[in-house]
Structures are given as structure tokens and as C-alpha cells.
C-alpha positions in Angstrom: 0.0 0.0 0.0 1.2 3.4 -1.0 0.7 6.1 1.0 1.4 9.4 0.2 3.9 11.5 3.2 1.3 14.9 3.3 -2.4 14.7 3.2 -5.4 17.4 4.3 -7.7 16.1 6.4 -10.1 17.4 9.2 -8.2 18.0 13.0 -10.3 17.5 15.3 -8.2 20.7 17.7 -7.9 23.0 15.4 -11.6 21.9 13.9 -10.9 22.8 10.3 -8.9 20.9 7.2 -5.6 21.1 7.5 -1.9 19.4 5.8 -0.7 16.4 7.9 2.3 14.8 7.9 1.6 10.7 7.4 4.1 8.3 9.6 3.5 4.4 10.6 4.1 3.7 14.1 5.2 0.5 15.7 3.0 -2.5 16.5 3.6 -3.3 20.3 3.4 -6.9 21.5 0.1 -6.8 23.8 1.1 -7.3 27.7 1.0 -10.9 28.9 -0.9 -11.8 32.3 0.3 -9.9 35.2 1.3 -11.8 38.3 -1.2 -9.7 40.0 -4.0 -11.3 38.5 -3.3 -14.9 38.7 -3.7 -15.2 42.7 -7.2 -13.1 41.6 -8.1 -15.8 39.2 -7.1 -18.7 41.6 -8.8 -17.2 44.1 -11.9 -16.8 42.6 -12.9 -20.6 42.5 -11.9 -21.1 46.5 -14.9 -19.7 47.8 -18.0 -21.2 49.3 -20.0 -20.4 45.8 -16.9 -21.2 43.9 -17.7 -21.9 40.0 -14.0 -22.9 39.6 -12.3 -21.0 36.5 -15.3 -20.8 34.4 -13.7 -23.3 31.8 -11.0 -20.7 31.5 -8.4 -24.3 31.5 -10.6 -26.7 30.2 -10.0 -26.7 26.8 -6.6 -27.1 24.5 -4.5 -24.4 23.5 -5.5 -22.1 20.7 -2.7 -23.5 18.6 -5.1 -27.1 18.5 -8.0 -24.9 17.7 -8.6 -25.2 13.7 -8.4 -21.9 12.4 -5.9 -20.5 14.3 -2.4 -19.3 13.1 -0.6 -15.6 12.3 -2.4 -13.5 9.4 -0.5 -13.2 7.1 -1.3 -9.4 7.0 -1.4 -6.5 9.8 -3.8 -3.3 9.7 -0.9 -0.4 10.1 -1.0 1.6 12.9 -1.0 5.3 10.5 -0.2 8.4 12.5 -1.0 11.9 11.6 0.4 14.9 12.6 -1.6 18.6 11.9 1.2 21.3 10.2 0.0 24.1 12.7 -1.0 22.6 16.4 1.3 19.7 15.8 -0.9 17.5 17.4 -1.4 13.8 16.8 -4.7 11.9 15.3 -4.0 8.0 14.7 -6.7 6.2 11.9 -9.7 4.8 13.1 -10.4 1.7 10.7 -7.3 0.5 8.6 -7.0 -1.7 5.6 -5.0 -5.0 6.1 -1.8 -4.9 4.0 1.5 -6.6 4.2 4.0 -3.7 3.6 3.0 -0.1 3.5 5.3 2.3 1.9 5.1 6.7 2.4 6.1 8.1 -0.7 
């Protein structure tokens, strides 16, 4: 995908169409569970109306599942910053593509 490195498009703080400056920003890895919550989520299956771990265990790993696996594409994560306030909007809804390229 082939992006082009100024576009005009509406800011939101200076509420009017101005030129911004297109840049991709860096997928971070999501965090993985905290050691804060797994006495939480033991706990919550030792009380007297226990419902153990609500099946949270009880199945395989998502790697058996069927359909599971890496796309093989990522939404990018497109910044834009406004020429005059110099503040920051990122996309709302992206397309999936496997390499995007500001030109």
C-alpha cells in the first residue's frame, strides 16, 4: 500500500482541514498476564459459591484450535500529525496490508 507522506484532512483541535504529515508507528506486543492477577483468578474458585475457572483451563490451547495461526497481513497503525497545532490523530479503521510504503 502506497501512501502518500502529506495529506489534508479534518483536526479534530484546530476543527478545520488542514496538511498532515503521514508516519507508521510500531505494533507493540500486547502485555502478557500480570502476576497480579493470577492469585485473583485462583482465588476466585476457592470460595464457598466457587464456579472454579469458568472453563477458563478446560480446553486445549488455541494453537489445536482449527483456524488459528498468524495472518498473514497487519492493519498499520498510520499516525497523523496537523502542520499548525502539531498534534497527533491515529486512523480509526485501517485496511489490512502486508507492507505499507510513504512516498
Amino acid at each position: 500500500m502506497k501512501k502518500p507522506k502529506k495529506v489534508n484532512r479534518y483536526c479534530k483541535y484546530c476543527k478545520k482541514h488542514q496538511e498532515h504529515e503521514v508516519s507508521v508507528a510500531k505494533k507493540r506486543d500486547r502485555g502478557s498476564l500480570k502476576k497480579g492477577s493470577l492469585p485473583r483468578l485462583e482465588n476466585r474458585g476457592s470460595g464457598t459459591k466457587g464456579f472454579g475457572n469458568h472453563g477458563k483451563y478446560s480446553r486445549k490451547a488455541k494453537s489445536a484450535w482449527k483456524m488459528s495461526g498468524a495472518k498473514s497481513s497487519k492493519k498499520p497503525d498510520l499516525r497523523y500529525k496537523c502542520k499548525t497545532c502539531g498534534k497527533i490523530s491515529v486512523q480509526g479503521k485501517g485496511k489490512r496490508a502486508k507492507k505499507v510504503e510513504i512516498k
